[in-house]
N, C-alpha and C positions, 0 to 999 in steps of 0.2 A: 327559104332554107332548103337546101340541097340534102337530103337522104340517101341518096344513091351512092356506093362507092365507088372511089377513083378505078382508073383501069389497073393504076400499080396497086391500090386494096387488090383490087378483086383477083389479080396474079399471083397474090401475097396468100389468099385465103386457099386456091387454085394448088398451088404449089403445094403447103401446108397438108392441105385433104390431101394430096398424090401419095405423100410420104406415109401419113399416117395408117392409110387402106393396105399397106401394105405389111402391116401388123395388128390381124384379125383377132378374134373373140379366145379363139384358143390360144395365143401365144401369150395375152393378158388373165388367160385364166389361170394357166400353167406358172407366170409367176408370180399370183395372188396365193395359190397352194403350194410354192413350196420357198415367199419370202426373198424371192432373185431381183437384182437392179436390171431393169429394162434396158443392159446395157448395149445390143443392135441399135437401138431404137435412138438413145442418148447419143451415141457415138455419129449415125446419120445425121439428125438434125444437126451435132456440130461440124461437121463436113462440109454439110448446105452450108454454113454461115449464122442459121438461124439463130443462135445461142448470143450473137450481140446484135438484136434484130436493135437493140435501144443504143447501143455504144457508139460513139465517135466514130467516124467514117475514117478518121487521120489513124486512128487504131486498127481495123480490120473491121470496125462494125456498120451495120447498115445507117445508123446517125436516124432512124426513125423517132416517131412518139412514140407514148404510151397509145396513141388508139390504135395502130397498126399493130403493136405487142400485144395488144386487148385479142385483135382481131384473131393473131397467130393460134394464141391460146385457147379462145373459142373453139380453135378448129381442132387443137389437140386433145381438150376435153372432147370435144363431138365426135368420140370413138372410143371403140371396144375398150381404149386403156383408162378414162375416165379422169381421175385424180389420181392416180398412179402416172399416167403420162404426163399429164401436166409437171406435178411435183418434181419428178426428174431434171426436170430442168427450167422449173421456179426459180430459184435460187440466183438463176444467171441475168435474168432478165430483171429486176429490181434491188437485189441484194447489191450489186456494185454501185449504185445511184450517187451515194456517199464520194465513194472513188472518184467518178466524175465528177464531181460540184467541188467539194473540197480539197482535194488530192491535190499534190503536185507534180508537175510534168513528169519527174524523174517517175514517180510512185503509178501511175496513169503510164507511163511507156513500160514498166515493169509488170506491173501487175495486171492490166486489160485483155491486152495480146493472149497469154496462156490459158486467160476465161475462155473469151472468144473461141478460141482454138480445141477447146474441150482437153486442151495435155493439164490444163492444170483445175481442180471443181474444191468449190468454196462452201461452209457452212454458214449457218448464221448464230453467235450463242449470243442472245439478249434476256430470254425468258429464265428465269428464276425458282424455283421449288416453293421458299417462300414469300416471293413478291408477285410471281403472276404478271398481270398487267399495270400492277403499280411499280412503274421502273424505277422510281426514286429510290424505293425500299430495296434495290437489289445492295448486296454484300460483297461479291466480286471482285479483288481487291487488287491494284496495278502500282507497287511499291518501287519508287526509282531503286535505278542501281548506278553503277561505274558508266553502264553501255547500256543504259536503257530501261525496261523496267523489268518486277518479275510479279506476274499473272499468281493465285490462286483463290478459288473459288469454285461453284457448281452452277451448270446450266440445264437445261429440260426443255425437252422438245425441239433440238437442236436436229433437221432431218438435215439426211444424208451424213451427217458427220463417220458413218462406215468407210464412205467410201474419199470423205475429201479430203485435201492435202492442206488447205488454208481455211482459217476462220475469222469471219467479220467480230469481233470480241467487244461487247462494252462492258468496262469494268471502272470502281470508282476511284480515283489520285488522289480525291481529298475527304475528309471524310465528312458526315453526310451534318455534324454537328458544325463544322466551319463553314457550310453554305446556308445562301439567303434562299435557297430553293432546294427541296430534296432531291429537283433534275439537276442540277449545278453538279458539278464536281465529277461527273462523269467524262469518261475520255472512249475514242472508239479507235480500235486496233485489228488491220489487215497483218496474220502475222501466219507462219508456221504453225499447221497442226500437228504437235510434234509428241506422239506417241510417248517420249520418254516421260513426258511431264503431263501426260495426258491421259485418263480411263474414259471409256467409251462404252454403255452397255448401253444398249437396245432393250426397246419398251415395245413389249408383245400387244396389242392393239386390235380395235375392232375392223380397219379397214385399212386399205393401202400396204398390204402386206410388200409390193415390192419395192416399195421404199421405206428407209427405215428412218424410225424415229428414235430421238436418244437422249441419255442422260450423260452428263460428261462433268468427270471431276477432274478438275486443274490445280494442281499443285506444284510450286513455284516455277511455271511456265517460263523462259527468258524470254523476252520482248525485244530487240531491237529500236533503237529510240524512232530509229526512219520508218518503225514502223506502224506509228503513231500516224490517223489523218487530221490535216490540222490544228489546230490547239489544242490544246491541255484542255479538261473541263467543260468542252462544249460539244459532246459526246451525242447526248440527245439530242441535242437541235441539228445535229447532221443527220440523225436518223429519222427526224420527221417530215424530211425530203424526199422519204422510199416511203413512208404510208400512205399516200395517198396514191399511188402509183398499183401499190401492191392489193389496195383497198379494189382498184380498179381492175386488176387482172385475176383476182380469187373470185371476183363479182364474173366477169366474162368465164371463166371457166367453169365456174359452178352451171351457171349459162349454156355451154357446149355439153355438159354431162347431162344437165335437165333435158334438154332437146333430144340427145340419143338413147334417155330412157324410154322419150314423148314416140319416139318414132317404132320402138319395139312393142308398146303399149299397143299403139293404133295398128303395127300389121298383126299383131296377136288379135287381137280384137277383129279385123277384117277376115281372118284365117278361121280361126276357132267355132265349129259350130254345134250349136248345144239345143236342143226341140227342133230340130232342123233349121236354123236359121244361123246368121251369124250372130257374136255378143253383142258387137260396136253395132248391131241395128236397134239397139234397145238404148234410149237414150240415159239411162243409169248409168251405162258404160262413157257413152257420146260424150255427155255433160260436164262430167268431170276434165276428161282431156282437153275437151274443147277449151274449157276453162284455165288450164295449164298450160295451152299453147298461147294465150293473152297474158299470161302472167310472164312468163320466159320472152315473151317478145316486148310487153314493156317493158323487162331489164333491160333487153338490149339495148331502146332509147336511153334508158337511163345511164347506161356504162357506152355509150356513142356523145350524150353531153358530157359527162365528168371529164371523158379522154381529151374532147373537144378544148373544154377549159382547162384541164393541165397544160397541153400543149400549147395552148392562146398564152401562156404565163398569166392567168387569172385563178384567185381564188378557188378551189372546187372541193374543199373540206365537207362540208353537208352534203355536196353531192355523191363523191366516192364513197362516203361511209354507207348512201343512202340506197346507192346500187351495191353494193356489197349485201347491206344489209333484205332488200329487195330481190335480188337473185338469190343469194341464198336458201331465201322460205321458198322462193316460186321451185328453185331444184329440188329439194329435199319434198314439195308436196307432190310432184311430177314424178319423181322414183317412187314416192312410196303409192300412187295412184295405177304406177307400171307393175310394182309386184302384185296387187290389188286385183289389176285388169287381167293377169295372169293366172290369178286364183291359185290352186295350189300348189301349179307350174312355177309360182314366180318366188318362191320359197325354194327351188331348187339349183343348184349353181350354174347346172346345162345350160338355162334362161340367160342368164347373167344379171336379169336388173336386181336380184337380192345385192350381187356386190356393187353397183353403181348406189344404192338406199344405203348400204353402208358408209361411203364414200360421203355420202354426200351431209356428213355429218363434217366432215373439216372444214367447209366453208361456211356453217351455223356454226361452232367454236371459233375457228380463227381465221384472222389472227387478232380479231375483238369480236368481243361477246357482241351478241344481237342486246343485249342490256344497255352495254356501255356505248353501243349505237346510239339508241333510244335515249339515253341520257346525253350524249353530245350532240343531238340534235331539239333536244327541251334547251340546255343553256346558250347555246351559239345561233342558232334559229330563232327560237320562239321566247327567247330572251327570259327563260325561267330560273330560281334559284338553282346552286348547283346541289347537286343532294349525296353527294359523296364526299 
């Protein structure tokens, strides 16, 4: 087994770090304090190309995997912007996945191109106020018409919807009494994010201030019938094509955030000196990081198999949830070991690791709970009852 990356990884990762270094600690603080879209920063990587590192190469995209996408994001988490960077342009790299699989040529020549291109940026409304992660329970309703259908309902935690023009939409055609499964009857719709039928407010939040997160109520939205992907009804099951994709890239970047808090931890600690010596010579300090640099790097095996086997076309459901779930703790215990090692420095925003420990709370939330990890790896795994 080969560990090493290719030359075209290591160009990929090469490239990545160039662009990112080029948006320092101040320009991510600047718009953590006052709530601004990272939009230099969005608008380069879609220049590079980077924005369809995963899309079809007949479309403008690089026609990569998910582990070269893993890789990217690693590297845009592993700087000053954290999950701020990342996020910005999340959305492009798994959200279209559906498009690709299901879509039709006409739908795939229309709508790929102006991702890629960054002229046109996409939201995602799936989550629910009160359904949460039981998607079956969502209410969302997509009523035919003459020419299509018409949308109204309410989504949450729908980010970037500030800024996008098109939303990924699952909503349900039939209702939830006429299906043999509460996932049944849902349909998922690439359509216009179209302000008249659309409210938008922003959810004030603990972290990630420069990208927004949002509540969005739809009332009698128009739908275009062509703007339906694939069939009627079978909604979810094109969505369970991006999770484990998406499972895999919140896992790498929580990943790239843990390591850039690991690295400011260790030069504070080499820098800092307290009885005249340094901290990090006092193995109180040592012990801990050492400890988080073995955690953050067995993620990375673990989100280097997952990637491996999505791309193989095998199986890798336990695996992705498993590096998702595994990186996630290994970040969030590495931030908060970096504010720690900073002592009362690291409570202050100058440092910055307070906003990456903040941060690093969206990949322990979502986009599944560390719970619902854990229980889908007792039934599918270890072959237990289910308990929900």
């Amino acid at each position: 087994m080969d560990f090493a990356l290719s030359q075209e990884q290591q160009a990929l990762v090469e490239a990545v770090t160039a662009i990112v270094a080029r948006y320092d600690d101040d320009y991510w603080l600047g718009l953590d304090r006052s709530g601004t879209f990272p939009e230099a920063f969005y608008r380069e990587m879609a220049t590079g190309g980077w924005l369809g590192i995963a899309m079809p190469e007949d479309l403008g995209g690089a026609g990569l995997g998910v582990t070269e996408a893993a890789l990217m994001m690693q590297a845009v988490a592993d700087s000053g912007g954290g999950m701020a960077a990342a996020s910005s342009i999340h959305i492009n790299i798994f959200g279209p996945h559906a498009i690709v699989v299901f879509g039709n040529t006409e739908q795939q020549k229309t709508w790929l191109p102006p991702l890629i291109q960054g002229r046109e940026r996409c939201c995602f409304g799936v989550t629910e106020p009160d359904a949460g992660l039981d998607t079956g329970r969502i209410t969302t309703r997509a009523e035919q018409t003459n020419t299509g259908y018409s949308v109204t309902g309410r989504k949450i935690w729908t980010s970037t919807a500030q800024k996008a023009d098109k939303i990924m939409l699952l909503a349900r055609t039939t209702p939830v009494e006429d299906c043999a499964k509460r996932t049944d009857g849902l349909s998922l719709f690439y359509t216009d994010l179209d302000r008249n039928h659309v409210e938008i407010r922003e959810i004030e939040k603990m972290g990630r201030a420069a990208v927004d997160s949002n509540m969005v109520f739809i009332d009698d939205l128009p739908v275009p019938r062509e703007d339906l992907i694939g069939e009627e009804g079978k909604g979810f099951s094109y969505l369970l094509h991006s999770l484990n994709p998406e499972r895999i890239l919140i896992a790498a970047e929580a990943v790239g955030l843990g390591k850039n808090a690991l690295g400011r931890a260790a030069s504070y600690a080499s820098e800092r000196i307290v009885f005249d010596r340094p901290i990090g010579q006092n193995q109180a300090i040592q012990h801990p990081l050492a400890q988080s640099w073995i955690d953050l790097h067995a993620s990375e095996l673990m989100i280097r198999h997952a990637g491996w086997l999505y791309d193989s076309g095998q199986p890798c459901g336990a695996e992705a949830n498993a590096a998702k779930y595994f990186a996630a703790e290994a970040a969030h215990t590495a931030a908060t070991r970096a504010v720690t090692t900073h002592g009362g420095m690291g409570y202050a925003r100058e440092f910055h690791v307070e906003r990456l420990l903040r941060e690093t709370m969206i990949p322990k939330l979502a986009p599944v709970s560390a719970q619902m990890i854990l229980c889908y790896i007792a039934e599918t795994v270890l072959g237990l009852p289910k308990s929900y």
